[in-house]
C-alpha positions as a Markdown table, in Angstrom:
| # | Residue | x | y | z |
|---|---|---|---|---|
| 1 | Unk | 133.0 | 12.6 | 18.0 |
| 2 | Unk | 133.4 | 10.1 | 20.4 |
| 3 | Unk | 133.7 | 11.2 | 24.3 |
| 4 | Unk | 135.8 | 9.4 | 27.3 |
| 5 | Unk | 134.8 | 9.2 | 30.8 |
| 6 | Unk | 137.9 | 10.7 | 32.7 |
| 7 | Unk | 136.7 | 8.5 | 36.2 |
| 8 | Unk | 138.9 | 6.6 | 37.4 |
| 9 | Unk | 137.7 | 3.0 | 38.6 |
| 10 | Unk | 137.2 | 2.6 | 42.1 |
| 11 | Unk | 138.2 | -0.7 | 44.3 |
| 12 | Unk | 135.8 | -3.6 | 44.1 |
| 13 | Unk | 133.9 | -3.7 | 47.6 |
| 14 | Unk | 132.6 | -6.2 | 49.9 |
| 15 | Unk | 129.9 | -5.3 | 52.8 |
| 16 | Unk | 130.5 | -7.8 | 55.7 |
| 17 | Unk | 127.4 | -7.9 | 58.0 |
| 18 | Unk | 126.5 | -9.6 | 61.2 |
| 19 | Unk | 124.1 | -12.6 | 60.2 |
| 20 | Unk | 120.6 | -11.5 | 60.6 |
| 21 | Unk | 121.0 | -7.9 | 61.0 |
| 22 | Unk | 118.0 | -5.8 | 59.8 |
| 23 | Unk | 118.0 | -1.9 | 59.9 |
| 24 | Unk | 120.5 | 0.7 | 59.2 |
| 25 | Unk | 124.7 | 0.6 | 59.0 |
| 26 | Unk | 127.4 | 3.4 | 58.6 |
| 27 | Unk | 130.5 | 3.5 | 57.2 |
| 28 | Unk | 132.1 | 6.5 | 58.3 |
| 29 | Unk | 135.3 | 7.3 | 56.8 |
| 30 | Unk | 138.9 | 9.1 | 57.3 |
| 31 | Unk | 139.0 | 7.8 | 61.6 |
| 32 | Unk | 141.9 | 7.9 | 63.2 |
| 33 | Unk | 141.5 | 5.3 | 65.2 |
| 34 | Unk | 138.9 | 3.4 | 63.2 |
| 35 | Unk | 139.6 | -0.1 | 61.8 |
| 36 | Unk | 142.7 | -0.3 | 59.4 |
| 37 | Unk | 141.8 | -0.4 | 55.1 |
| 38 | Unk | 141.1 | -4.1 | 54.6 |
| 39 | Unk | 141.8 | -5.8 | 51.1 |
| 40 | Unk | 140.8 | -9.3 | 50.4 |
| 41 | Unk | 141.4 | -10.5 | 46.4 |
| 42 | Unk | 141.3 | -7.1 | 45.3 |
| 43 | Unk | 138.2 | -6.0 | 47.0 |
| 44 | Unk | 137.9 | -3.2 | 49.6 |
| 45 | Unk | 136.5 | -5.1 | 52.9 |
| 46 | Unk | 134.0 | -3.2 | 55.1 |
| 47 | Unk | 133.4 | -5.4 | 58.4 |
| 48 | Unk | 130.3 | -3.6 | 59.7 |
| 49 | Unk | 130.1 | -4.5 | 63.5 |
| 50 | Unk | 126.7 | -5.6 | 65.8 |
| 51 | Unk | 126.2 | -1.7 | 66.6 |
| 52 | Unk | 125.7 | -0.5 | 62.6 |
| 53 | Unk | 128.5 | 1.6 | 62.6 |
| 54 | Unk | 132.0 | 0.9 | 60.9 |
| 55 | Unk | 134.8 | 3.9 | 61.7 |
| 56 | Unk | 137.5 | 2.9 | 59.4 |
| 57 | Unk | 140.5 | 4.8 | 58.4 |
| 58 | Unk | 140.3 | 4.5 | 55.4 |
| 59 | Unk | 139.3 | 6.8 | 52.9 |
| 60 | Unk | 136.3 | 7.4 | 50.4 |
| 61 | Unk | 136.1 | 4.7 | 47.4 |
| 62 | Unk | 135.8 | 7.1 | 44.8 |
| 63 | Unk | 135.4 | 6.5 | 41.1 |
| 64 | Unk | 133.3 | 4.7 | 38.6 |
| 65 | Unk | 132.3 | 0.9 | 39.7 |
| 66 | Unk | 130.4 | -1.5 | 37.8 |
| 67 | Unk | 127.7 | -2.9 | 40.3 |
| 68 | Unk | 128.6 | -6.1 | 39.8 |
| 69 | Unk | 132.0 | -5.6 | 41.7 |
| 70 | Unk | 130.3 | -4.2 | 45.2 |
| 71 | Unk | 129.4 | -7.6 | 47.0 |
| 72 | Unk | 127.3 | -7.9 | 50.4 |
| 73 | Unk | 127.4 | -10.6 | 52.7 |
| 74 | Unk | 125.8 | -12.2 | 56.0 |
| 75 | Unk | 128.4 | -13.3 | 58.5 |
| 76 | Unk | 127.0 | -16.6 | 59.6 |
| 77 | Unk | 128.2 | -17.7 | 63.2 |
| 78 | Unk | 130.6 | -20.4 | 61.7 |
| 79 | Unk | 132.2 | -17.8 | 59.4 |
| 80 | Unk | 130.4 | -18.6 | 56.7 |
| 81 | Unk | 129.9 | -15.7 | 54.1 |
| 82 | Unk | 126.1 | -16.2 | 52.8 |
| 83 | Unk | 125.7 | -13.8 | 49.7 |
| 84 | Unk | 123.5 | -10.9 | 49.6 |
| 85 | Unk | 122.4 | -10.4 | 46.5 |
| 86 | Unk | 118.8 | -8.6 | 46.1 |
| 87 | Unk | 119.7 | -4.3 | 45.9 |
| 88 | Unk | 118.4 | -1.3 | 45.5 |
| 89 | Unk | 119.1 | 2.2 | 45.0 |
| 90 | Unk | 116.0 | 3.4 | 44.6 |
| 91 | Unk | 113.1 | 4.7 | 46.9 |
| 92 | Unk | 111.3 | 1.8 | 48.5 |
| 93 | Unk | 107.5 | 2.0 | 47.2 |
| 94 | Unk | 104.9 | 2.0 | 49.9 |
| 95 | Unk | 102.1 | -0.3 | 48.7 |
| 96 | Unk | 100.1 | -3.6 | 50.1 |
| 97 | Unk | 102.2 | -5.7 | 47.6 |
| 98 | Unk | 105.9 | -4.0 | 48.3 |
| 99 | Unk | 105.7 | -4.7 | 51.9 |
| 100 | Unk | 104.5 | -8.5 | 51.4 |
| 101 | Unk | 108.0 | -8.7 | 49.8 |
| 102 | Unk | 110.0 | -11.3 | 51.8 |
| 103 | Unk | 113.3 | -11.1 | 50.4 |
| 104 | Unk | 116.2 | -9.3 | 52.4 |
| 105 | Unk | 117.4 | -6.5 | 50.6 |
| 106 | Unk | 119.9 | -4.1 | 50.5 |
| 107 | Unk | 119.1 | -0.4 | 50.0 |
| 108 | Unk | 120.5 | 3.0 | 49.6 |
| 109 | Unk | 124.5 | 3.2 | 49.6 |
| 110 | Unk | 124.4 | 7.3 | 49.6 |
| 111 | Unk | 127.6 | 9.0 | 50.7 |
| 112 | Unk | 127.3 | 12.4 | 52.7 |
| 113 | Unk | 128.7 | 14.5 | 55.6 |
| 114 | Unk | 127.4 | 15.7 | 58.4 |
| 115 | Unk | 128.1 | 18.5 | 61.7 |
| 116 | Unk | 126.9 | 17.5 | 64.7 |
| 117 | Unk | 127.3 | 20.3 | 68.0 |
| 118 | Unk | 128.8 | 17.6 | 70.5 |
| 119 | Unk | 132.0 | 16.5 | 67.7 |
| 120 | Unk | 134.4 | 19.1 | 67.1 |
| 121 | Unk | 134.5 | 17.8 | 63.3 |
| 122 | Unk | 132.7 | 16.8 | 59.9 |
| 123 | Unk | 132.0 | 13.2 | 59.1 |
| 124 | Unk | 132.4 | 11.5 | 56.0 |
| 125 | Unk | 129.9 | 8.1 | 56.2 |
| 126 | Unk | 128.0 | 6.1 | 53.8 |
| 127 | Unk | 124.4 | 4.9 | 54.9 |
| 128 | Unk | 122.7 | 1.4 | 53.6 |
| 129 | Unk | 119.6 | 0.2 | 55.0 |
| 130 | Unk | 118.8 | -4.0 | 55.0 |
| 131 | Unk | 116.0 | -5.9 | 55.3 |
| 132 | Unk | 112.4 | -6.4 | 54.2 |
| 133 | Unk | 110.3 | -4.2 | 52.2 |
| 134 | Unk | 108.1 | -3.5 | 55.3 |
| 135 | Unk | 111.4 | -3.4 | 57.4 |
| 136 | Unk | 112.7 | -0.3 | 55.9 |
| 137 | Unk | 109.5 | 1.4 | 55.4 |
| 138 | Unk | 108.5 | 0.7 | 59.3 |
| 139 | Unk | 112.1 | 2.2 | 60.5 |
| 140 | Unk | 113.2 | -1.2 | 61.7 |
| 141 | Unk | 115.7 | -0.8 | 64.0 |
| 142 | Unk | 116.8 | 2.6 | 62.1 |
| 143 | Unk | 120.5 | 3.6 | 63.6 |
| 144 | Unk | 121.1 | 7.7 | 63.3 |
| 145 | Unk | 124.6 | 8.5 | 63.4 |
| 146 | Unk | 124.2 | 11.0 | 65.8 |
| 147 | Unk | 122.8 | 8.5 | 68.1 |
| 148 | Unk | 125.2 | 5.9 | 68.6 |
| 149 | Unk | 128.0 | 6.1 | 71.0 |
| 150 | Unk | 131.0 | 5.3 | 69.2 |
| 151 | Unk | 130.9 | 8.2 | 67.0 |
| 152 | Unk | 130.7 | 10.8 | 70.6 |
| 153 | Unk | 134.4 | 10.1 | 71.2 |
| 154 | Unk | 135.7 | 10.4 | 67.7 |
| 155 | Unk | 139.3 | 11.6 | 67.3 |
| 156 | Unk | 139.3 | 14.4 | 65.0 |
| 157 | Unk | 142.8 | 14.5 | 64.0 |
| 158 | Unk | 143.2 | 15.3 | 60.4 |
| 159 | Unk | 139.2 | 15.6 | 59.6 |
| 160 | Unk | 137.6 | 18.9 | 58.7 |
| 161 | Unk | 136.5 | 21.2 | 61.3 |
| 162 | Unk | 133.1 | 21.5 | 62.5 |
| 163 | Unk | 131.6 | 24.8 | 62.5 |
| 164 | Unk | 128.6 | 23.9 | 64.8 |
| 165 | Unk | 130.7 | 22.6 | 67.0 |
| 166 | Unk | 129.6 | 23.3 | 71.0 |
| 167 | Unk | 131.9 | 22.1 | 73.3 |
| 168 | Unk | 129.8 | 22.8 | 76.1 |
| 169 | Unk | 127.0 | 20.5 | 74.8 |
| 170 | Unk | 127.0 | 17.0 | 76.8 |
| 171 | Unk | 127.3 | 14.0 | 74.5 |
């Protein structure tokens, strides 16, 4: 008996970050007014900016995807794309020797939603972390969603509705 995976193949993605950047970024998914799907040779193109937080229209990338097709990049300031390549998707270990680790690495890639009481609807975002060993486990520079600005002035059109939502809660 032979079985067959009924997944569909997702896009190829690339991960564009701002050169240097160390700490958390978001993708969050299905905005309005986020930045237009981008495609370059195939690959779905995710431009995070300075702040950690990408609000793209676009939908999730669902399906089955060979890791080798999900590239990361620094930006470098002459446009230069330098290649990412050490990842993980597993927990970080907290020992001496783990967090003499130099190497930047790119961690996590898990895909939730959350309610927050000041947005009147659920997001859909994606969460990586980058850096050192001792970066991630220190909290460098750590972005929460909820936090960040951008995401306080989100246009809800077409998302699903937040049930926690308190409109008389400042932002």
């Amino acid at each position: 008996m032979v079985a067959c995976d009924e997944t569909p193949p997702r896009d190829p993605e690339m991960y564009i970050i701002p050169d240097g950047y160390i700490g958390t970024f978001h993708i969050v998914y299905n905005v309005t007014d986020g930045q237009p799907k981008k495609m370059q040779d195939g690959f779905r193109v995710y431009e995070i900016p300075e702040n950690g937080v990408l609000l793209t229209q676009t939908g999730i990338n669902s399906g089955w995807l060979d890791t080798k097709l999900i590239h990361f990049y620094y930006r470098k300031s002459n446009g230069e794309l330098q290649d990412l390549t050490d990842r993980y998707t597993t927990r970080v270990a907290n020992t001496p020797e783990s967090r003499a680790e130099n190497s930047t690495t790119i961690y996590g890639g898990g895909l939730g939603s959350a309610e927050y009481r000041f947005i009147p609807c659920v997001l859909v975002s994606k969460l990586f972390h980058i850096g050192t060993n001792k970066d991630i486990l220190d909290g460098e520079n750590h972005v929460e969603l909820q936090n960040v600005d951008v995401i306080k002035n989100i246009n809800c059109t077409g998302l699903e509705a937040n049930s926690l939502y308190n409109p008389d809660l400042e932002p």
